[in-house]
N, C-alpha and C positions, 0 to 999 in steps of 0.2 A: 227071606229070599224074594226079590222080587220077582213081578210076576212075569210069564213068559211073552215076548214080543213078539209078533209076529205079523209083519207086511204080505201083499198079493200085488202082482205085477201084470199088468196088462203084456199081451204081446210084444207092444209098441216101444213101453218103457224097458221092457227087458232087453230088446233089441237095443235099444239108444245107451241103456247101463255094460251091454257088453262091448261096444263099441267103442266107450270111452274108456273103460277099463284095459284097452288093447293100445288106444289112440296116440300118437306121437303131442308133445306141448302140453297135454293136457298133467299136470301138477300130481306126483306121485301120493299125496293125501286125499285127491279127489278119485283118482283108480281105485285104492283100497276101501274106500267108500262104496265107489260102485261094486266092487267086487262082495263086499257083506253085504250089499242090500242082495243081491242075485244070489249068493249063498243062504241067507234066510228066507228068503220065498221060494225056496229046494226042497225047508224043511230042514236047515239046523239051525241048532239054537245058539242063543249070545256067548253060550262057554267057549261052544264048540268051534262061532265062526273066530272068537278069537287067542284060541289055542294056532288055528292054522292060519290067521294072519299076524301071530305074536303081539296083538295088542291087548291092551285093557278091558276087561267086559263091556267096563262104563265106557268108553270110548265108543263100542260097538251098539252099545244101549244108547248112544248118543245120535251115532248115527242114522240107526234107524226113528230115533225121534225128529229129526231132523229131517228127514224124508217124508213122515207124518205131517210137518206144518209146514214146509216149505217147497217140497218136492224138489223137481231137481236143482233148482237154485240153488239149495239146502247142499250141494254137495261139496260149492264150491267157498273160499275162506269170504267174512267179508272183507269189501273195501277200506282201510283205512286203519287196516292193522301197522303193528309194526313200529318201529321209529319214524320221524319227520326228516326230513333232512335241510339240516340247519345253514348251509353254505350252496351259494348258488355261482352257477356259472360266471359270472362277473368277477367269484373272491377265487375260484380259480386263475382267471387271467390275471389277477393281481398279484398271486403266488408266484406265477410264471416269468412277471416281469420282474419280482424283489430276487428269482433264482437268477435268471438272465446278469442282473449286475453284476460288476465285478467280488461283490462281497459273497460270503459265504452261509449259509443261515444254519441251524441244528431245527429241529424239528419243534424244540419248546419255543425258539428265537421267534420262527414263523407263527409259531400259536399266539406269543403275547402280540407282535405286531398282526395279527389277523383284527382281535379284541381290540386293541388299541386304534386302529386306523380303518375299522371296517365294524366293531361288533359282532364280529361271529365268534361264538363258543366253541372250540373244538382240541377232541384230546389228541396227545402228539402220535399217540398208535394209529388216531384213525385217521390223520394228516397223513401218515407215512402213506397204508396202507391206500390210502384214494391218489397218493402222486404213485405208488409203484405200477395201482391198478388205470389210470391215465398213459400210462407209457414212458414211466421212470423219467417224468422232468423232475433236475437237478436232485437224483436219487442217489448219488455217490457224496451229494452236501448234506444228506435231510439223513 
């Protein structure tokens, strides 16, 4: 079993971890964060804070390690997670222009002429899904 965690929180930080835990924008991963660290400096422990936040021990053991080496920084994800995104504004307006003409395209059509006349890689779900999330240009042809 490992061993028991346990943080102390100045006035200051506790004030700033309840504020954010409350805060409108701020990222429902970094609330429950703040929310176990002010539950563990109350005096419960990592089962306990996460039985009543339904996470992971180690999640919660993470978090407050996390607080340990980086403070509040530590609450929020880092920078550069995630996917890249491989098509930039320009291979949109060229989508825009090959729906505009008279012809008609399918979703695979536009993908191989993406590769082929521009180089960009992209699969036909996540072509649909970025022209329905643009405002459904030529969404009744893709």
């Amino acid at each position: 079993m490992p061993a028991p965690l346990r943080i102390t929180l100045t006035e200051t930080e506790d004030r700033t971890l309840q504020e954010l835990s409350v805060a409108d924008g701020v990222p429902r991963r970094t609330k429950l964060r703040a929310i176990a660290l002010r539950l563990n400096a109350d005096g419960w422990n990592v089962p306990q804070i996460a039985k009543h936040l339904k996470q992971s021990p180690h999640t919660v053991r993470q978090t407050l390690r996390r607080w340990e080496t980086r403070g509040l920084r530590g609450l929020w994800e880092a920078p550069g997670r995630g996917g890249k995104q491989r098509w930039s504004e320009d291979d949109f307006k060229a989508i825009e222009q090959w729906l505009d003409a008279e012809r008609r395209y399918t979703s695979r059509q536009l993908c191989e002429k993406l590769v082929n006349e521009r180089g960009v890689r992209m699969g036909t779900k996540q072509l649909s899904r970025i022209l329905k999330k643009r405002g459904g240009v030529g969404s009744d042809s893709v």
